[in-house]
SENUMI-217568 format. One line per 8 residues: their letters; for each residue y, x, z negated of C-alpha. Coordinates in nm, 4 decimals. Example, Ala and Ser with C-alpha at 12.3 -4.5 7.8 and 13.67 -1.06 7.14 Angstrom:
<guses>
AS	-0.4500,1.2300,-0.7800  -0.1060,1.3670,-0.7140;
</guses>
This chain:
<guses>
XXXXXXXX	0.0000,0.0000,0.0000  0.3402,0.1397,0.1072  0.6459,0.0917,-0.1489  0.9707,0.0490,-0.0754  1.2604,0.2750,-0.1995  1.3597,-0.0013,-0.4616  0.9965,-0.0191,-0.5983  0.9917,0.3270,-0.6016;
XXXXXXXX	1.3123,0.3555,-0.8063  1.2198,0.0435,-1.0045  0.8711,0.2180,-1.1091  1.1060,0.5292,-1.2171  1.3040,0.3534,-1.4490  1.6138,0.4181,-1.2655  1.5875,0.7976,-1.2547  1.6525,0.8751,-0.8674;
XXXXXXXX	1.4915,1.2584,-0.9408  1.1795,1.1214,-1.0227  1.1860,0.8495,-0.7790  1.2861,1.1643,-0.5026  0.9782,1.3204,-0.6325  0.7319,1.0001,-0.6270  0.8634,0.9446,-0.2425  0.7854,1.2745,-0.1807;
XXXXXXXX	0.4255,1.2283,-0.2763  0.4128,0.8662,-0.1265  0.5079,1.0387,0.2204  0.3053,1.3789,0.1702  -0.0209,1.1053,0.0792  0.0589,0.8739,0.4049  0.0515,1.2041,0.5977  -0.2939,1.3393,0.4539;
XXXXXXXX	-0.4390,0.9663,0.4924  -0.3524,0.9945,0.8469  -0.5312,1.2995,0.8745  -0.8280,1.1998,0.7255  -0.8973,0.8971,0.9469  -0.8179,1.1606,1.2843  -1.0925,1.3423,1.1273  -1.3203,1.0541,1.0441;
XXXXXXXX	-1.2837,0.9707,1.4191  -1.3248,1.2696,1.5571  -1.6511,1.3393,1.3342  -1.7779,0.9736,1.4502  -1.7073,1.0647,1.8161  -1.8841,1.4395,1.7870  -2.1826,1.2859,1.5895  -2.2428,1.0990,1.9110;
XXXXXXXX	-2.2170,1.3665,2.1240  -2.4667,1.5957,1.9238  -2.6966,1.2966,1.9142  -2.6698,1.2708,2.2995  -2.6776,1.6540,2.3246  -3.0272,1.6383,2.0980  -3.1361,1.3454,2.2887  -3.1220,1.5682,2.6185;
XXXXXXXX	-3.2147,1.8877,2.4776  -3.5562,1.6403,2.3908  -3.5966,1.4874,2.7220  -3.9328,1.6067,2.8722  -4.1546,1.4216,3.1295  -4.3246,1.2136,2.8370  -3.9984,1.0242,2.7392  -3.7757,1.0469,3.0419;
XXXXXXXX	-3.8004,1.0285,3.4085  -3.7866,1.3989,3.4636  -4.0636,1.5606,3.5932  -4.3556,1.7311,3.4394  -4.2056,2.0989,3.6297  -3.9118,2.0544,3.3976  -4.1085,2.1031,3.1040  -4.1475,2.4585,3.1056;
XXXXXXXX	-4.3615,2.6478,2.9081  -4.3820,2.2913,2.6600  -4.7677,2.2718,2.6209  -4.9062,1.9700,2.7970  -5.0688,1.6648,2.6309  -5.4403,1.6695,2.7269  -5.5144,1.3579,2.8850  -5.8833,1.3722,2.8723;
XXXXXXXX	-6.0853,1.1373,2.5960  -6.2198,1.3745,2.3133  -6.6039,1.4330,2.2729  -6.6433,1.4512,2.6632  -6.8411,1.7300,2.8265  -6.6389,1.9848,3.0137  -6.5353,1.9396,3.3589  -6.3457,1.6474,3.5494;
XXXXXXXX	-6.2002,1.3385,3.3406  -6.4098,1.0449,3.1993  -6.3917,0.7988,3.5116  -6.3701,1.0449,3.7831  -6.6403,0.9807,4.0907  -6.6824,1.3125,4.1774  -6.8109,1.4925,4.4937  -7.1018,1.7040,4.5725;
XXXXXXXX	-7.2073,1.8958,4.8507  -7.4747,1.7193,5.0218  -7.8086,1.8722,5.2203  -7.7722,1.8651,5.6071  -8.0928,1.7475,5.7431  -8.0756,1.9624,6.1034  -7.8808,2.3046,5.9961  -7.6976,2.5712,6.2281;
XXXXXXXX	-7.8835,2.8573,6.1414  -8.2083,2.9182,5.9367  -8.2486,3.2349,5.7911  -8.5817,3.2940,5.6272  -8.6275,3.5405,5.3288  -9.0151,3.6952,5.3357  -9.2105,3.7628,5.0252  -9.4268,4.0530,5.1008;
XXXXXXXX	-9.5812,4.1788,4.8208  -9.7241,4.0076,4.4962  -9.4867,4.0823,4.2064  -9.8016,4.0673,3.9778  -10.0251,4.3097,4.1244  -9.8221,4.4137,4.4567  -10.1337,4.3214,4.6981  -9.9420,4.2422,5.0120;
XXXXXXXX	-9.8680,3.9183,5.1070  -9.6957,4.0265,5.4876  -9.9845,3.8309,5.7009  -10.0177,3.5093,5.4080  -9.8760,3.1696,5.6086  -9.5651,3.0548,5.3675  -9.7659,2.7101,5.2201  -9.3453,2.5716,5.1477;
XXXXXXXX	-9.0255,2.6728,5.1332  -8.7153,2.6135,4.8744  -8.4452,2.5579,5.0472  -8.0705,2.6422,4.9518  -7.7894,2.6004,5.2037  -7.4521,2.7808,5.2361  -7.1282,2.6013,5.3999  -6.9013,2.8640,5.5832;
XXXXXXXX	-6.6291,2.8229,5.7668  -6.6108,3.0582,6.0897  -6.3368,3.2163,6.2573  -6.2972,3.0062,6.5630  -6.1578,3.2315,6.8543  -5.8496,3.1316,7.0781  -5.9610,2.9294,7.3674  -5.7628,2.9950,7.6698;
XXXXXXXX	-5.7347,2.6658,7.9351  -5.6536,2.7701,8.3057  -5.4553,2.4973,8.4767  -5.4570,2.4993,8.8538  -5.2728,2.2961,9.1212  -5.3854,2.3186,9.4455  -5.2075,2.3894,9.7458  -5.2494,2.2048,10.0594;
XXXXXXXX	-5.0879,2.2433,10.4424  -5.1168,1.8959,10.5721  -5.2343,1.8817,10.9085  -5.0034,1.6153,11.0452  -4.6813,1.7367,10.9191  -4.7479,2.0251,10.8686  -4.5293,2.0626,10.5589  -4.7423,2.2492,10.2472;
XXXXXXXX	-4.7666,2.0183,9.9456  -4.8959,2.0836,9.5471  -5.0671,1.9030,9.2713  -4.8637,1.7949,9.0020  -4.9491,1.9911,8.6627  -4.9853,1.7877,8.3785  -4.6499,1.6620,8.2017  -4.7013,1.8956,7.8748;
XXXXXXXX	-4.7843,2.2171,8.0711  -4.4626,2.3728,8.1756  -4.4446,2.7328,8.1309  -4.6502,3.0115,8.3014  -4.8196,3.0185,7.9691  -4.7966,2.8560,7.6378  -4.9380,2.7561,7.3463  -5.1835,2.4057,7.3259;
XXXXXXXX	-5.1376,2.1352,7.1209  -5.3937,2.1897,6.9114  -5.1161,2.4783,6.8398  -4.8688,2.2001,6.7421  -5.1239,1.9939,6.5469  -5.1840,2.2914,6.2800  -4.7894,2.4089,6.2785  -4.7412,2.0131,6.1946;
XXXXXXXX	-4.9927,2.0117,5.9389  -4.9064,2.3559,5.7595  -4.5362,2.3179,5.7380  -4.4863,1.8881,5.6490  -4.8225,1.8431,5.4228  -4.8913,2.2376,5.3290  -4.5073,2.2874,5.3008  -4.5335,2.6520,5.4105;
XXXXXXXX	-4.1806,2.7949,5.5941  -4.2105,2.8510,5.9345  -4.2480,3.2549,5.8779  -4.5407,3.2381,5.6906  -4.6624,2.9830,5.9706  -4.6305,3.2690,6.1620  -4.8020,3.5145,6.0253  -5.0979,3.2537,5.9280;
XXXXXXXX	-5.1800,3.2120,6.3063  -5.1269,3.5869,6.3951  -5.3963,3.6734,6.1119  -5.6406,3.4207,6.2511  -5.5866,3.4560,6.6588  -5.3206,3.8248,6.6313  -5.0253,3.5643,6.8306  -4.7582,3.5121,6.6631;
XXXXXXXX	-4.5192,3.2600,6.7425  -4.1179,3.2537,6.7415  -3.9927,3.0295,6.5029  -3.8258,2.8364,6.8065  -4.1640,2.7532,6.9128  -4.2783,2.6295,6.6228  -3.9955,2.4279,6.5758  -4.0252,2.2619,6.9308;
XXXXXXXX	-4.3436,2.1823,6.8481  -4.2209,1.9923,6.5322  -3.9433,1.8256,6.7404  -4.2125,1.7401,6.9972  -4.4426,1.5949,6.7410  -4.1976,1.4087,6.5548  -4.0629,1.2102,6.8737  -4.3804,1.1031,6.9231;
XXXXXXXX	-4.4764,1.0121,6.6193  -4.1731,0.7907,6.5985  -4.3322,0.5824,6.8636  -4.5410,0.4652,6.5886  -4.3277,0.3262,6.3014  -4.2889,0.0232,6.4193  -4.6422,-0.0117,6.3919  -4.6434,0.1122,6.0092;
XXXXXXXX	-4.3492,-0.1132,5.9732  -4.5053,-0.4235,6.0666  -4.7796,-0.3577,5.8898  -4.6029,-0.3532,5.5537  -4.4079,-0.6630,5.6415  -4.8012,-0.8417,5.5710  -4.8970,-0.6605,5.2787  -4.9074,-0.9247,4.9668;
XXXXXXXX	-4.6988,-0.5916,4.7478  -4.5885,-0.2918,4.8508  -4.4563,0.0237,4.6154  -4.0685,0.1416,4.6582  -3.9232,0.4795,4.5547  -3.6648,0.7162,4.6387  -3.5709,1.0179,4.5149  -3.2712,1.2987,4.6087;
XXXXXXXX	-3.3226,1.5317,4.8368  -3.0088,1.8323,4.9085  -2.9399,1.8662,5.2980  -2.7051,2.1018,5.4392  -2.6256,2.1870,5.0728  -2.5506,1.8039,5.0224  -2.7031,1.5203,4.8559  -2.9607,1.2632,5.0490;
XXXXXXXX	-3.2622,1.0399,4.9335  -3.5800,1.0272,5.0396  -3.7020,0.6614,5.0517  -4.0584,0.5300,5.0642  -4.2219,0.2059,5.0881  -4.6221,0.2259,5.0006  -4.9077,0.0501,5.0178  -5.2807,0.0988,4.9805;
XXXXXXXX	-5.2822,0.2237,5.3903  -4.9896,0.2756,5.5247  -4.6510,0.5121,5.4342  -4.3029,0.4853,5.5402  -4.0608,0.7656,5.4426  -3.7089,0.7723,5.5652  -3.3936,0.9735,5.5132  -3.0503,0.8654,5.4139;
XXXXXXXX	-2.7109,0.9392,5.2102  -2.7378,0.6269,5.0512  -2.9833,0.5101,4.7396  -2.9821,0.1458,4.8640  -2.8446,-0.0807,5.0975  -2.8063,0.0939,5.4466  -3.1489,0.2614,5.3317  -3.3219,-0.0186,5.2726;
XXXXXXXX	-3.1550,-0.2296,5.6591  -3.2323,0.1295,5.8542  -3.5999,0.0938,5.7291  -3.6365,-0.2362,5.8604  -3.9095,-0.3556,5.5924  -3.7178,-0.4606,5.2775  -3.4550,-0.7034,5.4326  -3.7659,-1.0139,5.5624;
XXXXXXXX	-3.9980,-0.8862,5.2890  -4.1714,-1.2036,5.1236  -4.4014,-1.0364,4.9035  -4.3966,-0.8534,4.6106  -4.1964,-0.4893,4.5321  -4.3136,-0.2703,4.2258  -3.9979,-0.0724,4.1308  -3.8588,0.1092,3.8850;
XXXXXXXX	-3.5935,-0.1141,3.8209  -3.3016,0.0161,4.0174  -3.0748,-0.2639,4.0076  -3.0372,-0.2839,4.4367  -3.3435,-0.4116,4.4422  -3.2345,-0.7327,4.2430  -2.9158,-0.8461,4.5434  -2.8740,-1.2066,4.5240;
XXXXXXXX	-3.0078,-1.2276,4.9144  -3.3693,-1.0750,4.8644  -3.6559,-1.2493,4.9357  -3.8980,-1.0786,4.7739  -4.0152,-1.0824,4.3996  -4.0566,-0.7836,4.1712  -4.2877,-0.6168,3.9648  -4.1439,-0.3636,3.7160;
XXXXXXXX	-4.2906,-0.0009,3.6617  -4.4467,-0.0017,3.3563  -4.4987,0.3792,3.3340  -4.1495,0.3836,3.3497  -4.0873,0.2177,3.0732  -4.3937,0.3412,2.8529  -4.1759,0.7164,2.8509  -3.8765,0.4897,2.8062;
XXXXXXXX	-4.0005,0.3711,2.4355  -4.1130,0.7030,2.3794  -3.7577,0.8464,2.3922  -3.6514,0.5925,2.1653  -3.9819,0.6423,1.9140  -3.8346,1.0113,1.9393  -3.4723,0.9732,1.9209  -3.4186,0.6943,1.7159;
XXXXXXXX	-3.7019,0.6410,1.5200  -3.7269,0.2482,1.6565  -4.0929,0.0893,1.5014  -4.0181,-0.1351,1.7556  -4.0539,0.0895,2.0753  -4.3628,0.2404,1.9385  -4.5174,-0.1282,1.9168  -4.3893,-0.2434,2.2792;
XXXXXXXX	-4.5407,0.1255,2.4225  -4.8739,0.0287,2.2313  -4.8649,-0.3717,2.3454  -4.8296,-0.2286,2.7348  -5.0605,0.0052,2.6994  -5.3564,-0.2274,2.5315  -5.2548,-0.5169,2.7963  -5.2954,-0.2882,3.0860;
XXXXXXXX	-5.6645,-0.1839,2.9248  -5.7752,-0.5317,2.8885  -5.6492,-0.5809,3.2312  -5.8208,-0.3214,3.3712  -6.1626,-0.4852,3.1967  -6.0841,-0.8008,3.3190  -6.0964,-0.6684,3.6648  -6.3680,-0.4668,3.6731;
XXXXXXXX	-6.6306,-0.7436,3.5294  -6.4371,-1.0028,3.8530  -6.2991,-1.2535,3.5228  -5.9522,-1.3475,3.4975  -5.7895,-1.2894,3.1460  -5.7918,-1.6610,2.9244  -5.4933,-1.8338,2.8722  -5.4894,-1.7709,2.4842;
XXXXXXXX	-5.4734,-1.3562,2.5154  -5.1561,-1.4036,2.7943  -5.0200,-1.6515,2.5876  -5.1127,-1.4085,2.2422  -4.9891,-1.0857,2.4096  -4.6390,-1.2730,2.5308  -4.6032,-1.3903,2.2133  -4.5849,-1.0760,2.0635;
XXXXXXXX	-4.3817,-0.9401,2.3193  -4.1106,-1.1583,2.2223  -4.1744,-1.0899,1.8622  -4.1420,-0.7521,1.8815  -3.8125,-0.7579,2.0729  -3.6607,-0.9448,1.8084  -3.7696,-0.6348,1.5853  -3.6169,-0.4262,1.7983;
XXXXXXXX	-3.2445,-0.6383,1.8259  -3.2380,-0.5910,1.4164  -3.3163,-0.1946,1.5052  -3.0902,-0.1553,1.8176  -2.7761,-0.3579,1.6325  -2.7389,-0.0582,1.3913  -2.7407,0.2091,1.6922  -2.4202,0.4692,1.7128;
XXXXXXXX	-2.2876,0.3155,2.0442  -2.0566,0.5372,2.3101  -1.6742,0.4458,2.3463  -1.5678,0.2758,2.6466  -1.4178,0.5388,2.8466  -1.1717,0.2796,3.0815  -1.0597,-0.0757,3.0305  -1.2762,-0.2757,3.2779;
XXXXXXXX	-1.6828,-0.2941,3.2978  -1.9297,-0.4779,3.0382  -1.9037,-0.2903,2.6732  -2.0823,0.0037,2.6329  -2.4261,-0.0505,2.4511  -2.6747,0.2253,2.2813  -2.9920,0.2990,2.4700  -3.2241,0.1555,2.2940;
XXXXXXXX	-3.0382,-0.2236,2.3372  -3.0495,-0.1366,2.7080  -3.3738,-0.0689,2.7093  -3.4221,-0.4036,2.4880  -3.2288,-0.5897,2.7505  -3.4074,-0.5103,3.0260  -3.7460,-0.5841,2.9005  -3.5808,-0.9305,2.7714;
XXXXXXXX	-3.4383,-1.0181,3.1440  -3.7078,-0.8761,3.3412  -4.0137,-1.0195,3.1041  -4.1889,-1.2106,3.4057  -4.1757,-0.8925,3.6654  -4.2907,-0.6503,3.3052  -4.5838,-0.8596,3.2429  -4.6849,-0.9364,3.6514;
XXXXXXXX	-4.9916,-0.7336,3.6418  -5.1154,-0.9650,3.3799  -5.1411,-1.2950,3.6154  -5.1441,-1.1241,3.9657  -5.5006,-0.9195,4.0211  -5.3580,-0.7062,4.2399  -5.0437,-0.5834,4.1100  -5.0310,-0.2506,3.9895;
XXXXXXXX	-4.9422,-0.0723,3.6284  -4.6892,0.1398,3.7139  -4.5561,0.2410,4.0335  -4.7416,0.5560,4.0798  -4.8609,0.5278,4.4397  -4.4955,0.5398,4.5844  -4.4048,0.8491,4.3587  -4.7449,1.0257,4.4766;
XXXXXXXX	-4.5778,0.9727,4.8102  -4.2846,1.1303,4.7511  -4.3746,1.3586,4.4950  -4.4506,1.7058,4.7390  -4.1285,1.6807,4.9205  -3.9465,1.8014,4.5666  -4.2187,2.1307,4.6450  -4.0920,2.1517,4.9960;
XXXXXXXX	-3.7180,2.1278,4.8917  -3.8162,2.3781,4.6230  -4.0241,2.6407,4.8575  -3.7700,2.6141,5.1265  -3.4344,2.5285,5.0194  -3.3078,2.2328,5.1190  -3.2853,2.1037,5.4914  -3.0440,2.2258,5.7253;
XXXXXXXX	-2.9788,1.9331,5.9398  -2.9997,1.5717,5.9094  -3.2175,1.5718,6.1731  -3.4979,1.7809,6.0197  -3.4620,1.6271,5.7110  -3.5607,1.2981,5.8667  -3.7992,1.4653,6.1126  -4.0227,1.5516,5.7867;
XXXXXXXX	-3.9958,1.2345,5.6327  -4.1131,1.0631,5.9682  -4.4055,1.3392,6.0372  -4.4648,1.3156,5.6316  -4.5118,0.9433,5.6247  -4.7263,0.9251,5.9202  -4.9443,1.2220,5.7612  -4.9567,1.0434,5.4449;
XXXXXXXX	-5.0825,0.6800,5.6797  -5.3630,0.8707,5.8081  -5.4892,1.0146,5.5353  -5.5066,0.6683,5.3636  -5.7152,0.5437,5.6154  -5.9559,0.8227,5.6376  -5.8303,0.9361,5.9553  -5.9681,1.2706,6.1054;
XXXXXXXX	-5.6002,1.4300,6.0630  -5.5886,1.7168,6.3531  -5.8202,1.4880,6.5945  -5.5357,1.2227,6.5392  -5.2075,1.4504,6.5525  -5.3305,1.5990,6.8935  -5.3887,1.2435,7.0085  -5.0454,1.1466,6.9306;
XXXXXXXX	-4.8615,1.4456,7.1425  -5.1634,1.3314,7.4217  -4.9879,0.9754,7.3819  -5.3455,0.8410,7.3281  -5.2959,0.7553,6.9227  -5.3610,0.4203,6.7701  -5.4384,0.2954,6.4508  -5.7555,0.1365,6.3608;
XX	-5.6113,-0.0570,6.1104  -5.4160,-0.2665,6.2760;
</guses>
């Protein structure tokens, strides 16, 4: 409570020395008071930045989006079920190399002498064998195709004519597509630069092509494979859900996405500035889309004009509680993370025995999803929450009552895979599909032009398609330059 000079010379008694004095202390008091709530604010405001700070330093691929390369030397949770035997995770099929009936080459190992007594054995008839085989891979040499146009003098006009060579034979000589099919292969799936390309073919043949050549052969390749996206295209247009991703990309030393829409068989990838909209119209599959998109919940995917539904990524939000758990200490993220987790298990039984899960668990497990969001509002309400940095926008909220708030409005595309057989988990087939090009952007820098950035997304995709449907990969990419491709799928 200020006083007033009067009170301050009535509470003296009159004496104006004192009073002096006791104004003196009044204004010294009002000075450290204002002080002391600049500090208290500026305290408030740096305890949320070394809680953000913490909350960053923390961030690892278990409770954020980055990736599991970011993690350093962090030791990685072992995702294998204790009490296991050695080897490849509980559930996994396995392979095994299997006996071919008519082999190459026999090669026939003599016993000659008895290892008992050493009476020789040289002229006994073997009575059976035991057979082992070995699979090797041979050096195949360079095959070298002669073409040859005839010349004719015709006898009536005597003018002298010649065959026509065939339209992808037009140098003296050159290399065969079969060439082009491997530098295609190596440098979009294997990711290797175009040097060591280079060098891999002169170790196997002792030619070594420019680096021009190679990448006329990827130009070459890529125009023809472009022929066939409409194909992929309209094929995703039919499937009942398809996966979306995107993630950035740096060409020409600026930022671009790499886009992908999934499915079980076929792969789109495209290139673009933009994270959304003229993405999603140049790919041609989003805008008449009537099915069902699993996404991570980017919010262009929810425009008023779609016509699709949605399906949220649940792995994304499984390392989304876990930040929280971490972070904040929420019981409330913990119990959501555990809810998803035992829903997608008894899912998974459900659809392995061909039942459909009864009406009391979905109506159990969505009961406790609401219950345990109304935990989590009496957790999140007490959260340090950022300033608003300018005057417009929705207040600022913490993360956790973000994170609340979109598993309140988005409940129905959360839960999807509960009611709909088909849907997936999480949204991992799109980010498998995407996933290597961060490896090529990190083996060879990022892309140079926009042009070979979308080049490899194109040749990447249709890669990707192929192997999905079991495709024999070089067979097919030599009968796409041959213009002779089609997909059996379709």
């Amino acid at each position: 409570m200020k006083l007033t000079s009067k009170q301050v010379l009535h509470v003296s008694k009159g004496d104006t020395e004192i009073a002096g004095f006791i104004s003196a202390l009044l204004a010294q008091n009002e000075k450290l008071t204002e002080i002391v709530e600049t500090q208290t604010r500026q305290i408030k405001k740096l305890e949320n930045r070394v809680q953000e700070l913490e909350r960053q330093i923390g961030q690892n691929s278990n409770n954020s989006s980055k990736p599991p390369s970011s993690d350093g030397l962090r030791k990685k949770n072992n995702l294998r079920e204790p009490g296991g035997k050695k080897g490849a995770p509980k559930g996994h099929e396995g392979h095994t190399l299997r006996f071919h009936l008519e082999p190459d080459e026999v090669v026939v190992h003599p016993l000659t002498t008895c290892k008992n007594c050493n009476h020789s054995m040289a002229e006994l008839p073997a009575q059976d064998w035991i057979k082992r085989q070995v699979l090797d891979l041979p050096l195949a040499p360079l095959i070298t195709t002669e073409h040859r146009a005839e010349e004719k003098r015709c006898p009536c006009c005597r003018t002298l004519q010649r065959a026509e060579f065939p339209s992808a034979v037009k140098a003296p000589v050159q290399y065969g597509e079969s060439f082009a099919a491997w530098t295609t292969y190596l440098s979009v799936y294997q990711l290797l630069p175009l040097k060591r390309i280079a060098q891999f073919f002169f170790d196997l043949t002792r030619y070594r092509p420019s680096e021009r050549t190679l990448l006329e052969q990827l130009n070459t390749m890529a125009s023809r494979v472009a022929e066939h996206e409409p194909v992929i295209k309209a094929q995703l247009r039919k499937e009942p859900f398809i996966c979306c991703d995107e993630t950035p990309m740096r060409l020409n030393g600026k930022q671009q996405h790499l886009h992908t829409h999934s499915s079980a068989e076929w792969t789109l990838l495209h290139m673009n500035e933009k994270r959304c909209g003229p993405a999603f119209t140049e790919m041609d599959v989003l805008p008449a889309y009537k099915g069902i998109v699993v996404h991570d919940c980017f919010s262009s995917y929810f425009k008023s004009d779609v016509t699709f539904s949605h399906a949220l990524c649940n792995a994304h939000l499984l390392r989304d509680c876990q930040g929280i758990v971490d972070h904040n200490r929420h019981q409330w993220a913990a119990q959501m993370k555990e809810l998803l987790r035992r829903s997608w298990k008894m899912a998974k039984a459900a659809r392995a025995s061909g039942t459909r899960m009864s009406d009391a668990l979905l109506a159990e497990i969505d009961r406790q999803y609401d219950d345990i969001l109304v935990l989590g509002a009496n957790e999140w309400s007490t959260d340090k929450v950022p300033e608003k940095t300018g005057p417009r926008g929705r207040k600022c909220k913490s993360i956790a009552a973000n994170l609340g708030d979109r598993l309140t409005r988005h409940k129905a595309s959360v839960l999807r895979f509960l009611y709909d057989d088909q849907i997936p988990f999480d949204n991992n087939l799109a980010e498998r599909d995407i996933r290597m090009s961060k490896v090529k952007q990190k083996i060879s820098g990022c892309f140079r032009t926009a042009i070979g950035g979308q080049q490899f997304a194109s040749i990447r995709g249709f890669i990707s398609t192929l192997l999905k449907q079991s495709l024999p990969l070089h067979q097919s990419l030599v009968s796409v330059l041959r213009g002779q491709f089609q997909f059996s799928a379709t």
